[in-house]
Legacy VTK file of the C-alpha trace (Angstrom):
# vtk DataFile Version 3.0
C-alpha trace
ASCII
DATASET POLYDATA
POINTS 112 float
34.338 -50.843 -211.155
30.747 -51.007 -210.213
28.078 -49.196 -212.243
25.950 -47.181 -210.821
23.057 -49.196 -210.478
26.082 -51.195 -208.502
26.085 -54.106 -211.307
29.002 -55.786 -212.227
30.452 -56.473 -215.814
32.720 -58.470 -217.171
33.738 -59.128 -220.876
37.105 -60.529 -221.708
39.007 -59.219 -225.061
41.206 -61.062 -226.861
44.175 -58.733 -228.609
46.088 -59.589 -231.289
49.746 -58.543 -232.239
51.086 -54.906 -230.709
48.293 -55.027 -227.532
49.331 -58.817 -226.991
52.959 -58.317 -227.078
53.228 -54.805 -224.803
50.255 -55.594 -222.780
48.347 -51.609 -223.868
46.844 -50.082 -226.594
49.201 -47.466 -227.824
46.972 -43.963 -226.312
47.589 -41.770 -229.276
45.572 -39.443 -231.203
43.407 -41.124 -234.138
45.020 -44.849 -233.320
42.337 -47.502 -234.615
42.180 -51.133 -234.609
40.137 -54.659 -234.782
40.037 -56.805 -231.663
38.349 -60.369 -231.256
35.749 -59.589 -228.287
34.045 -62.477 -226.336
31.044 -61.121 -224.251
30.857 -64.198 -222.094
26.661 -63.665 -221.837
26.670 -64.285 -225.367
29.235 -66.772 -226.137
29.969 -66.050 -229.927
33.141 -64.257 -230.968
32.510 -60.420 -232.530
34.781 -57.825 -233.807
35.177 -54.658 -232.170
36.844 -51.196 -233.791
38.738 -49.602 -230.918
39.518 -45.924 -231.759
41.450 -42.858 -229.921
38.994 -39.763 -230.571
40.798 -37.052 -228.731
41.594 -35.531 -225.384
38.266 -35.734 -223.199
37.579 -35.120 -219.166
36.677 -37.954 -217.418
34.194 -36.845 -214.378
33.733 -39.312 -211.204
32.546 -40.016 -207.790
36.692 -39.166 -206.910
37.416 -36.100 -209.177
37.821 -35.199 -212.496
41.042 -36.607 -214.840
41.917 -35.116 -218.176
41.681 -38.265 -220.436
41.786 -40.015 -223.547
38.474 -40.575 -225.279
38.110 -44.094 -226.643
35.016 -45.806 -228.220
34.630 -49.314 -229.007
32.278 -50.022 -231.682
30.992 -53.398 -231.953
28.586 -52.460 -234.630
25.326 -52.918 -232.868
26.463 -50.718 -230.186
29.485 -48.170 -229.568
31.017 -47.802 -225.861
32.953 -45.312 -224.760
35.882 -45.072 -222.370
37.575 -42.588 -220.258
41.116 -43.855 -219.589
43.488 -41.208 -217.500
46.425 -39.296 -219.404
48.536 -39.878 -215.962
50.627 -43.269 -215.519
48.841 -45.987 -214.740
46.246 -44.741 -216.717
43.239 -46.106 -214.753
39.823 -46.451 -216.605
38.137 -44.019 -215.332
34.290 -44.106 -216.685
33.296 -46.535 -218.887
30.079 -45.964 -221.188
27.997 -49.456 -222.048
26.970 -48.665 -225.938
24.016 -51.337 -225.626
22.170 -50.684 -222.206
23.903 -47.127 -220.854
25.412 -48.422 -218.251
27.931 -45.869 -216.810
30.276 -47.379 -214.668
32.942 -44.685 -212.655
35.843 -44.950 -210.425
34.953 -45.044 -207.354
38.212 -44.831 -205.309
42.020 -43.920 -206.669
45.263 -43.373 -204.780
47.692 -42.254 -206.765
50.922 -44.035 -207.565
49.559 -47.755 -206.533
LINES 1 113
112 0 1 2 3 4 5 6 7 8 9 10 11 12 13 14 15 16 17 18 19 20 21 22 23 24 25 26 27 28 29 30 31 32 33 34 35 36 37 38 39 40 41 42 43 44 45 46 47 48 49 50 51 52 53 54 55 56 57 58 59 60 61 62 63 64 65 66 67 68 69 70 71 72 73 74 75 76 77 78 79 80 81 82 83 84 85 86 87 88 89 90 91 92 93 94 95 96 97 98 99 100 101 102 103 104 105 106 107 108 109 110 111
């Protein structure tokens, strides 16, 4: 994903239990949980509350895709995600909570 000021991010999150074990965050209605987040910029350890808020439409450069609605809220800041209802369920916009940095998808075929 690029944003659209064509920056890249990167931030690597470290899941415990469930998310470790299957590899996903369950995409249900109201799910909620804690995950150790390392923004690598920063280099200290915070905790981020990762909730489901609902059924959303995620608009980009390629389309629209109805989606699931989740924010992360690392307490300074809350992000929010698009991520598609269809299998894979590709991120599709992605929300920075502490500059506004919007990143979209910028190219999908669907099925790979």
């Amino acid at each position: 994903m690029q944003s659209l000021r064509s920056c890249p991010s990167a931030q690597r999150i470290e899941a415990l239990s469930d998310v470790r074990e299957s590899g996903a965050l369950p995409l249900v209605r109201a799910y909620a949980m804690r995950l150790n987040a390392f923004p690598p910029i920063v280099g200290l350890t915070d905790r981020v509350a990762v909730r489901v808020v609902g059924d959303e439409t995620g608009k980009t450069p390629v389309g629209d895709f109805d989606a699931w609605g989740v924010t992360l809220d690392a307490g300074n800041s809350i992000s929010q995600l698009r991520i598609a209802n269809d299998a894979p369920n590709p991120l599709v916009k992605y929300i920075e909570g502490c500059n506004c940095a919007i990143y979209d998808l910028e190219s999908y075929v669907a099925g790979k």
